[in-house]
C-alpha positions as CSV (number, residue, x, y, z in Angstrom):
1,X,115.5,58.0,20.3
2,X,115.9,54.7,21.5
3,X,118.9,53.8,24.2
4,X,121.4,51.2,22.8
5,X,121.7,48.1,24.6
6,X,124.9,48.7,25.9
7,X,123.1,51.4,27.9
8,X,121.9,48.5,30.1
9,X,124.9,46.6,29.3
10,X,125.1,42.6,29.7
11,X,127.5,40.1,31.6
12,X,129.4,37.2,30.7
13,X,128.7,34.1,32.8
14,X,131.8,34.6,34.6
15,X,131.5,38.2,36.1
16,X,127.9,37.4,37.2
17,X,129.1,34.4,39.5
18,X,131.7,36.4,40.8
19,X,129.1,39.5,41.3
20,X,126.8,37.1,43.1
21,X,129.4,35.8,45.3
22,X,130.3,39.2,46.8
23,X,126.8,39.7,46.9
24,X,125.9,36.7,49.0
25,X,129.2,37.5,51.4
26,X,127.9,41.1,52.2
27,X,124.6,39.5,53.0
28,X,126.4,37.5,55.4
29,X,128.4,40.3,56.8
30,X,125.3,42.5,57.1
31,X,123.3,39.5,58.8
32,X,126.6,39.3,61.2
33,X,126.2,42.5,62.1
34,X,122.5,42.2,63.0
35,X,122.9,39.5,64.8
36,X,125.8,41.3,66.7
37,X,124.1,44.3,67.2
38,X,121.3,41.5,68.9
39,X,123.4,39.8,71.4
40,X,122.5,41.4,74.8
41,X,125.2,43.6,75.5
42,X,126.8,44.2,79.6
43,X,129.2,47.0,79.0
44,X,128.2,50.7,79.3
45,X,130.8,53.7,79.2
46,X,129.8,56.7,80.9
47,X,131.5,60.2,80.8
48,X,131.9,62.1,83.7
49,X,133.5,65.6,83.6
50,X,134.9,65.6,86.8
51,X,137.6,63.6,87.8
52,X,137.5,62.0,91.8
53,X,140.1,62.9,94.1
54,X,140.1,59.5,95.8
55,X,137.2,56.8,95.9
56,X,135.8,57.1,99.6
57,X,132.9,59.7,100.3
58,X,133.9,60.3,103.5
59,X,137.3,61.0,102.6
60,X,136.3,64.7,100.4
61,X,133.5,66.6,99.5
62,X,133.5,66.1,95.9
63,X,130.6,65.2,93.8
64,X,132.3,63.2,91.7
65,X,133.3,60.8,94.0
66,X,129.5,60.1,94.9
67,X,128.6,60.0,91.5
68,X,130.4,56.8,90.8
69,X,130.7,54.7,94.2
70,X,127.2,55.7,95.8
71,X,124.8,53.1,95.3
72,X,127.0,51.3,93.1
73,X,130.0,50.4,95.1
74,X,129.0,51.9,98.7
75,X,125.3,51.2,100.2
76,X,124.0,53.1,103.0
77,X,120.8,52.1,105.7
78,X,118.7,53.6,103.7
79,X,119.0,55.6,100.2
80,X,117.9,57.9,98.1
81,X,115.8,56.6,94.9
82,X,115.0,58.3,92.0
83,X,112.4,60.6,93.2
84,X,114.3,61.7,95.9
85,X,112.5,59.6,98.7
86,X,114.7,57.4,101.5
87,X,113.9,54.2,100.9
88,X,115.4,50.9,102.4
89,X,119.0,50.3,101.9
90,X,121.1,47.8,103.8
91,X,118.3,48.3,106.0
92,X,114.8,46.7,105.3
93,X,112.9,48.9,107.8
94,X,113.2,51.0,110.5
95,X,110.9,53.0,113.0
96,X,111.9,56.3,114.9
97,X,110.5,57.3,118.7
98,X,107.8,59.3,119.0
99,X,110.1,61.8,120.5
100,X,112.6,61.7,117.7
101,X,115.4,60.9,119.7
102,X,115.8,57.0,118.9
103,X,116.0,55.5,115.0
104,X,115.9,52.0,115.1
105,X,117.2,49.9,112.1
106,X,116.4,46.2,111.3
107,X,119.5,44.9,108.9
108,X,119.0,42.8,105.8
109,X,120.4,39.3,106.1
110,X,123.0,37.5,103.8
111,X,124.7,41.0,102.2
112,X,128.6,40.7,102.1
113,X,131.0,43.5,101.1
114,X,133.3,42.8,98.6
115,X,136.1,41.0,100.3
116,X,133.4,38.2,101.3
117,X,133.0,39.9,104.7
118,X,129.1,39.7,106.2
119,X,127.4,42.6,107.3
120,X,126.7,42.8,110.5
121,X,125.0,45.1,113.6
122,X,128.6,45.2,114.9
123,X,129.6,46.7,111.0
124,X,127.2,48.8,111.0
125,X,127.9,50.1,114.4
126,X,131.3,50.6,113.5
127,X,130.7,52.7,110.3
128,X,128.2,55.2,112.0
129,X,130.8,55.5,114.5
130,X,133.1,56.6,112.0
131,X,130.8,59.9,111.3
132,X,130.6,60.9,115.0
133,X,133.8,60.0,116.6
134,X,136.1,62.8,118.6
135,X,139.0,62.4,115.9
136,X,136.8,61.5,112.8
137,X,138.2,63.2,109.7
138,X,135.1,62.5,107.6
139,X,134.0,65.9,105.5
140,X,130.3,65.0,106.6
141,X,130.3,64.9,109.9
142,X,128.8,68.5,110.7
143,X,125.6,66.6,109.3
144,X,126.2,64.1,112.3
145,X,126.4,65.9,115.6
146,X,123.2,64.5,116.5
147,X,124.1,61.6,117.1
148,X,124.9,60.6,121.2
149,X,125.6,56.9,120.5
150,X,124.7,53.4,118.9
151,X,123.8,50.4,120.4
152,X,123.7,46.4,118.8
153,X,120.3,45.7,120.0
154,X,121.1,42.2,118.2
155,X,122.5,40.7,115.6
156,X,120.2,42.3,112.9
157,X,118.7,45.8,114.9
158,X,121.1,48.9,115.5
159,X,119.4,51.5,118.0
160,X,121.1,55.0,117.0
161,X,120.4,57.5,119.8
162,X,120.0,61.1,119.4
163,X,120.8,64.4,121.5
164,X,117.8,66.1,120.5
165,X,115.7,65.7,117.6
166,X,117.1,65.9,114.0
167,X,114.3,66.3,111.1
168,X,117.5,65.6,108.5
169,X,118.6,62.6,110.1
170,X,116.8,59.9,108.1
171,X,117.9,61.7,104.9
172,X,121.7,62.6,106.1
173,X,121.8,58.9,106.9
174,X,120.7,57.8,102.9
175,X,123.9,59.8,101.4
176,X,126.8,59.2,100.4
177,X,128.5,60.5,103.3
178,X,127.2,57.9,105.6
179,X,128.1,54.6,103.3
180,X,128.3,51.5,105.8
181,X,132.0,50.2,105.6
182,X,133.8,47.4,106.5
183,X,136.5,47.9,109.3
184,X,139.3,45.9,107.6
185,X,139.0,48.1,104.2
186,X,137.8,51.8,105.6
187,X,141.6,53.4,105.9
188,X,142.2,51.7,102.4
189,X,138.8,52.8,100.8
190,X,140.0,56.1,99.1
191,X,142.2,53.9,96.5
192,X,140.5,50.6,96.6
193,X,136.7,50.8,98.0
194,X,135.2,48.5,99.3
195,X,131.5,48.2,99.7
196,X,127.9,46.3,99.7
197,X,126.8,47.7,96.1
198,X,126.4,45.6,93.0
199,X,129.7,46.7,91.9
200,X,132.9,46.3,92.7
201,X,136.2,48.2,92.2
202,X,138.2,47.1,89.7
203,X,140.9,49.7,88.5
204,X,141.2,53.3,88.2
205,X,143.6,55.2,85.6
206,X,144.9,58.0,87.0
207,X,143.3,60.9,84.9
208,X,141.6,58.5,82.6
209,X,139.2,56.0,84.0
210,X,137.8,54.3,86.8
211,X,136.3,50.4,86.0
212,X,133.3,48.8,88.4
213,X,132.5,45.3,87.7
214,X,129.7,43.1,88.9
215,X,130.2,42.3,92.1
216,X,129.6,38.2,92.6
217,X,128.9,38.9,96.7
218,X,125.7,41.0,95.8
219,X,123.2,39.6,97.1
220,X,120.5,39.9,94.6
221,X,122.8,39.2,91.1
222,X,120.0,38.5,89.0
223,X,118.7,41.8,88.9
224,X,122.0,43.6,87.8
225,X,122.2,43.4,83.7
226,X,125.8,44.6,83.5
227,X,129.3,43.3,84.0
228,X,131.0,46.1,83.3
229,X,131.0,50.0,83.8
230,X,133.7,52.4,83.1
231,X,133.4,56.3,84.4
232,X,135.5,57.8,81.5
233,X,136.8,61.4,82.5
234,X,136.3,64.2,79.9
235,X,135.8,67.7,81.2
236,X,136.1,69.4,78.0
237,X,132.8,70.3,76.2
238,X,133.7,69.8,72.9
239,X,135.4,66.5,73.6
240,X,132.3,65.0,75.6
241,X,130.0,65.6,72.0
242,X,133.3,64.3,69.9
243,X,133.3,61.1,72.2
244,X,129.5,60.6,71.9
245,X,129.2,60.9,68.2
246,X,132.2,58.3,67.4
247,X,130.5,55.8,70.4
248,X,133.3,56.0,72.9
249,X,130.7,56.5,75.3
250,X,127.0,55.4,75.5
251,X,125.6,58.2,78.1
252,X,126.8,61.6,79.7
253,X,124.4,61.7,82.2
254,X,125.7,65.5,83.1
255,X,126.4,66.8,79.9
256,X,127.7,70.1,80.2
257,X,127.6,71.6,76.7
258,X,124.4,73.1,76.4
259,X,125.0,74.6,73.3
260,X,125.6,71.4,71.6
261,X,122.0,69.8,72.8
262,X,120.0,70.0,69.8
263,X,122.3,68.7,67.6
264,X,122.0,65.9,69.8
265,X,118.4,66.0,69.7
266,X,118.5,65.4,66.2
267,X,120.6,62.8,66.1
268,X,118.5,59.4,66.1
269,X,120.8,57.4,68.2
270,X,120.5,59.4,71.4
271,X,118.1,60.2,74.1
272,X,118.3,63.9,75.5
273,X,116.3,64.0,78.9
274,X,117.0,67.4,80.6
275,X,115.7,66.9,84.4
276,X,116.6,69.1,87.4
277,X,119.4,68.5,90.2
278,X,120.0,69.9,93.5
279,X,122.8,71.8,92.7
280,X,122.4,75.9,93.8
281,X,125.1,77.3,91.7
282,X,126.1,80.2,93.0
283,X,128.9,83.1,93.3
284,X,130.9,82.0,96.1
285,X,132.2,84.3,98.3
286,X,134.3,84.8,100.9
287,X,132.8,86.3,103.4
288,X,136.1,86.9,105.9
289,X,138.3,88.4,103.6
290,X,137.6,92.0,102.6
291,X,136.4,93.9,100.7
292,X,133.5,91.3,100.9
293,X,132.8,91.2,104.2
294,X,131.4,94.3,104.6
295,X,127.8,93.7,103.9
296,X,127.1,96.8,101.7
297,X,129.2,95.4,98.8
298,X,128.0,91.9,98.8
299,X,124.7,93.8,98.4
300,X,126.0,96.0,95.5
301,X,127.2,92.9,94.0
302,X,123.6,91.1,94.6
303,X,121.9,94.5,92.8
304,X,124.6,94.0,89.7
305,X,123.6,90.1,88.9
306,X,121.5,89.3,85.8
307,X,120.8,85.9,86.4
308,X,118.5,86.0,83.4
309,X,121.6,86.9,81.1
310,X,123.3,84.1,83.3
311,X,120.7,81.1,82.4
312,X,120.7,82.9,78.5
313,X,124.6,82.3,78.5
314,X,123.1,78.1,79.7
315,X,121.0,78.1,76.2
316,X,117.7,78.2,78.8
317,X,118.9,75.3,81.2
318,X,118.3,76.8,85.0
319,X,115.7,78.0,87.1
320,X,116.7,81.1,89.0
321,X,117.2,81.2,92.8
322,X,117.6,83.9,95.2
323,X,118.7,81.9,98.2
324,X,120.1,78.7,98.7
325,X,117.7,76.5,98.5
326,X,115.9,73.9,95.4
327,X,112.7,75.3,94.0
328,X,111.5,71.8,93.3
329,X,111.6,71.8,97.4
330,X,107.8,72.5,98.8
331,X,109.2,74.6,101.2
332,X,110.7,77.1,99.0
333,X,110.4,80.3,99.1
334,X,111.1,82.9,95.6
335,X,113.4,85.9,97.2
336,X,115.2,86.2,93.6
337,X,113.3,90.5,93.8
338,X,115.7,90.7,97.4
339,X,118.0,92.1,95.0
340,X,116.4,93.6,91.8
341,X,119.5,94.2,89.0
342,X,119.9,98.0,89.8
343,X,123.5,99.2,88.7
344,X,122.4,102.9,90.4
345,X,121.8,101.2,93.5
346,X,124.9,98.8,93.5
347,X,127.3,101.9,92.9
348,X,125.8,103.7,95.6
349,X,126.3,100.6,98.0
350,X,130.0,100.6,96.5
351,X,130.7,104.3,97.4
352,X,129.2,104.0,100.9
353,X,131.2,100.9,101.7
354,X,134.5,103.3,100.4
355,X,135.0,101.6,97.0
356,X,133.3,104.7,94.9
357,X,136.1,103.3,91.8
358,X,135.3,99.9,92.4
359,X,137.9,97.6,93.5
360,X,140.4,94.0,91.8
361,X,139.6,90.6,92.9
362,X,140.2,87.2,92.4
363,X,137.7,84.7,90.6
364,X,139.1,80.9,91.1
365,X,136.8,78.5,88.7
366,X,136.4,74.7,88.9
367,X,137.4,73.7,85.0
368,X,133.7,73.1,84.0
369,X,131.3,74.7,81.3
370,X,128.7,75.8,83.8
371,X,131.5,77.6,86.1
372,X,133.1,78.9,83.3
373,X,129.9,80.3,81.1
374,X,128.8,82.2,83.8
375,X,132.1,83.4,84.7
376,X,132.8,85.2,81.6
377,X,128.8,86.5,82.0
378,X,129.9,87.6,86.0
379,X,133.0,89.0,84.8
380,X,130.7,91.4,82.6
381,X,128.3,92.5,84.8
382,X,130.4,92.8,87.7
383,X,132.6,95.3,85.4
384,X,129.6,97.7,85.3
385,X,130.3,98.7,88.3
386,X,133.8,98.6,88.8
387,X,134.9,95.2,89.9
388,X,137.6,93.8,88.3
389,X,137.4,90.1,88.4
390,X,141.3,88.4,87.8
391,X,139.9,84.5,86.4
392,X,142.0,81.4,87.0
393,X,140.4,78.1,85.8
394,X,141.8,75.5,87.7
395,X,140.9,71.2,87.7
396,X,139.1,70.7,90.1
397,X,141.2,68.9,92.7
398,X,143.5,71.7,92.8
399,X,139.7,74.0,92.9
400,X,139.2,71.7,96.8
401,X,142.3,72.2,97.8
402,X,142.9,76.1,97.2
403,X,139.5,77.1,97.2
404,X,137.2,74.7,99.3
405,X,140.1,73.8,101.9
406,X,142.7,76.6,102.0
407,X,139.6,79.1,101.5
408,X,142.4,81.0,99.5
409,X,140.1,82.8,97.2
410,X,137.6,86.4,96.7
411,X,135.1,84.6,94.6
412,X,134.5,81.6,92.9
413,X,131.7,79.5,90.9
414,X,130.5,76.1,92.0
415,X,127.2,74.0,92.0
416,X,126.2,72.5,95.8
417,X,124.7,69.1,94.8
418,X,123.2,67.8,97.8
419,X,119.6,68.3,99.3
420,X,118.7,70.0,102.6
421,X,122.3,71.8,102.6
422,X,121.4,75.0,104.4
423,X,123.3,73.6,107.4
424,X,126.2,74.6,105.4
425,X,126.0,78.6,106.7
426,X,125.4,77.1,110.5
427,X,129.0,75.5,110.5
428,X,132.3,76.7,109.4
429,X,132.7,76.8,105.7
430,X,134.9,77.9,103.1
431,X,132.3,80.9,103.1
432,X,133.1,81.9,106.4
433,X,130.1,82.9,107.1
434,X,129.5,83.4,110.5
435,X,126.4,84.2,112.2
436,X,125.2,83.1,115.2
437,X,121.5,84.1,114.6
438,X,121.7,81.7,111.5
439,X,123.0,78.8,114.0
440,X,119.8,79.3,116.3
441,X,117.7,79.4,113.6
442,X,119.2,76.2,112.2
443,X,119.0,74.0,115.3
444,X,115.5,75.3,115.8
445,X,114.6,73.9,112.9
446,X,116.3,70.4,112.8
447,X,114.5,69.7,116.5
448,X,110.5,70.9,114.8
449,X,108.6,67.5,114.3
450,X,105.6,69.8,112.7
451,X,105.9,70.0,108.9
452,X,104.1,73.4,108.9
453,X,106.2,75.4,111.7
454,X,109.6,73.9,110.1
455,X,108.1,75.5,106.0
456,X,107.9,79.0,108.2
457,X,111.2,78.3,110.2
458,X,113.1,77.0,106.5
459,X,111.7,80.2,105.1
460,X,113.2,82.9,107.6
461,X,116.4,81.0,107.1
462,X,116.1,81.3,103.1
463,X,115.5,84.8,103.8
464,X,118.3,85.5,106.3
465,X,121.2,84.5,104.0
466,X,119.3,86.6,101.0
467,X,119.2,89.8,103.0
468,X,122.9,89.1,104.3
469,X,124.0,88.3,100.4
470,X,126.3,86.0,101.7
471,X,126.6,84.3,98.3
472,X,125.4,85.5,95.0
473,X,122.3,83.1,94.0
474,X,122.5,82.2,90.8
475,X,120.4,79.7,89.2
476,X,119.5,76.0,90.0
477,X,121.9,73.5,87.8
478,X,119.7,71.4,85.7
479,X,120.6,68.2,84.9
480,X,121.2,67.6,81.1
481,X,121.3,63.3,79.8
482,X,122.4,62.4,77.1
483,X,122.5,59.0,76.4
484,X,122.2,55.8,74.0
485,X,118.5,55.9,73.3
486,X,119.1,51.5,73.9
487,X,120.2,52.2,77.4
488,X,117.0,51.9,79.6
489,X,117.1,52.8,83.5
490,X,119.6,56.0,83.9
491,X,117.9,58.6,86.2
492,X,116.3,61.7,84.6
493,X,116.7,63.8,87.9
494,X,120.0,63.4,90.6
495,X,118.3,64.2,93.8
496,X,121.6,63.1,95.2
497,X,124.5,63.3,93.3
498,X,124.3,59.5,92.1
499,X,125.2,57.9,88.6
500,X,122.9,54.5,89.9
501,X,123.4,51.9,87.7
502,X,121.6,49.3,89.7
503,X,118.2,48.9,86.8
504,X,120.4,49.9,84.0
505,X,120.4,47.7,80.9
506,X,120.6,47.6,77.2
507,X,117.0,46.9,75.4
């Protein structure tokens, strides 16, 4: 049977002009919009899950403050580039004695900070100063006690002078902890920083935002793409996948819901590049407060710790670790069987320490997913054997302040993001660990020049702070990016805990 013609139907002269015309204006629009999407494009939004207590390195320990001032606002000597090595910085060379004791430093020439000030030996001078003097209230400057002096050879050479030899020197000098400041800005830099980077401050919104902007004093402008950058703060999982699927922000380079990756991955508009960090993430605990600082419980809780179920409860992301230390490091060594999970054993430990029933404590967590994942898993296992963990989940400035500072805490659960940190267990942190044959150790190894006595000298230490369970080793945080697959030059790894935007640009 044949289909009528009004099946097709026809048009009067009219309706087809006016059809044509809307047909030609949504061509236009759609060309628009091409040629929109074509314009090159200087604004990125990036999400960050942890807010900065203030905007100077030197002023706290957080993460989050590196993440968006180091290497973008802040330079250093030297830094840290993508592949972890120390490459030049403010400095374009420098040569160290053949005894170790004496770095010398030649300075680039023409770099201003941001308030149009020149850098100088004399600056320079001044801001390493900063890390070592007798009243200096920088977080970092345990990492610094090397140092004996500095002397302004000339305009452009600094000669810093050492005590004794220090193997982490040239890398402790490429953080964020030792930025190069100016002298007029450094007691202003926690609100309004101040620096040599490509970018400059511009505002911050308390609990929001913070804005960089191209800074006109860099000295190389033609090789930074962007004009703008905003750090957007989201710390809930659910909101940083909400905000990347409605393009409120173009990357999370630490995306902390690894749950939510694969619908990512399938999602043609985003790159997903999981890479490694730094970060040890481990049960922190406080070693001067008891019950924990009797050894034979930190043991039973080493025995009760699945860190298998742990990196399960992280959809796969994590290596595991049995000391403090990165297994991407060649000097690592695997001491995750000091402990094998034995609930027998760690009940034993529990009686003989005089806690046969177990005992309550307190478990203080930094409001992200990582902390809080394996908090719930902790809270689990520990419960096997009779410790009763009490959680609070707290932001994280509060977290510093009653944890990290006041050390007013049992346990907690935190990523350490920086490389070479074992010198945290030779000084006094909110561990309070203390032990004086770890100190030795320690200084022994930051004076050997030989590469193979230090691996043997790094791997006692490993072990030492293993066998004492001073922490419970977790698993190494990996580093999950998610980001506008347009966006070329974010970092796959954080060797340092860096958000670089220096090479970043839209294709």
């Amino acid at each position: 049977m044949s289909a009528p013609p009004t099946a097709v139907g026809t048009l009067s002269g009219a309706a087809f002009a006016t059809l044509l015309l809307i047909a030609l204006m949504m061509g236009a629009m759609a060309l628009g919009s091409v040629a929109a999407q074509a314009q090159p494009k200087d604004r990125v939004v990036i999400g960050a899950s942890l807010e900065p207590p203030v905007l100077d390195p030197g002023l706290n320990a957080a993460a989050g403050i590196r993440e968006i001032t180091y290497q973008n606002v802040y330079e250093g000597l030297t830094r840290i580039d993508r592949s972890g090595k120390v490459v030049p910085g403010l400095a374009e060379s420098w040569t160290v004695s053949p005894d170790g004791k004496t770095y010398t430093y030649k300075i680039r020439s023409g770099v201003k900070f941001h308030n149009g000030e020149p850098l100088t030996a004399e600056t320079v001078k001044f801001a390493i100063g900063r890390l070592i003097g007798p009243d200096t209230k920088v977080v970092g400057k345990a990492l610094y006690t090397s140092i004996e002096s500095v002397d302004v050879v000339d305009a452009s050479t600094v000669k810093i002078n050492l005590k004794q030899p220090d193997i982490f020197l040239l890398f402790n000098l490429s953080i964020g902890d030792a930025v190069i400041v100016e002298p007029k800005s450094a007691d202003t830099n926690g609100v309004t920083p101040i620096g040599t980077g490509p970018f400059m401050f511009k505002e911050r919104k308390q609990g929001d935002s913070v804005t960089l902007v191209k800074a006109p004093t860099y000295r190389n402008p033609s090789a930074i793409k962007l004009n703008t950058i905003v750090f957007k703060f989201i710390s809930d999982s659910s909101a940083q996948i909400n905000a990347l699927l409605a393009g409120d922000i173009d990357a999370f380079p630490g995306f902390q819901a690894p749950e939510l990756v694969e619908k990512l991955k399938s999602d043609a508009r985003f790159a997903v590049v999981p890479g490694f960090t730094q970060g040890e993430v481990v049960l922190a605990t406080n070693n001067g407060k008891k019950p924990m600082s009797e050894l034979k419980v930190r043991q039973a809780i080493a025995h009760a710790i699945d860190r298998k179920e742990l990196i399960q409860a992280e959809f796969g992301f994590g290596v595991p670790i049995g000391s403090f230390f990165p297994p991407s490091d060649p000097d690592y060594t695997d001491l995750t069987g000091t402990y094998k999970l034995d609930l027998v054993a760690a009940k034993k430990l529990l009686a003989e320490a005089g806690y046969p029933n177990g005992f309550e404590a307190t478990l203080k967590l930094p409001d992200v997913g990582y902390a809080k994942r394996a908090g719930e898993v902790l809270v689990s296992q520990l419960g096997k054997i009779g410790i009763k963990l009490q959680v609070t989940v707290m932001k994280f400035p509060q977290w510093l302040q009653e944890v990290f500072k006041d050390r007013n805490y049992d346990f907690s659960i935190v990523a350490h993001t920086e490389a070479f940190d074992l010198d945290r267990y030779a000084r006094d942190y909110y561990w309070n660990y203390n032990s004086q044959a770890f100190k030795d150790g320690y200084a022994e190894l930051t004076k050997e020049l030989d590469p193979a006595k230090r691996k043997v000298l790094s791997q006692k230490l490993q072990k030492m702070i293993a066998d004492d369970a001073v922490n419970g080793y977790l698993f190494e945080l990996a580093k999950i990016g998610v980001w506008n697959k347009n966006l070329v030059g974010m970092w796959e790894n954080a060797p340092t805990p860096s958000v670089d935007m220096s090479e970043v640009y839209w294709k």
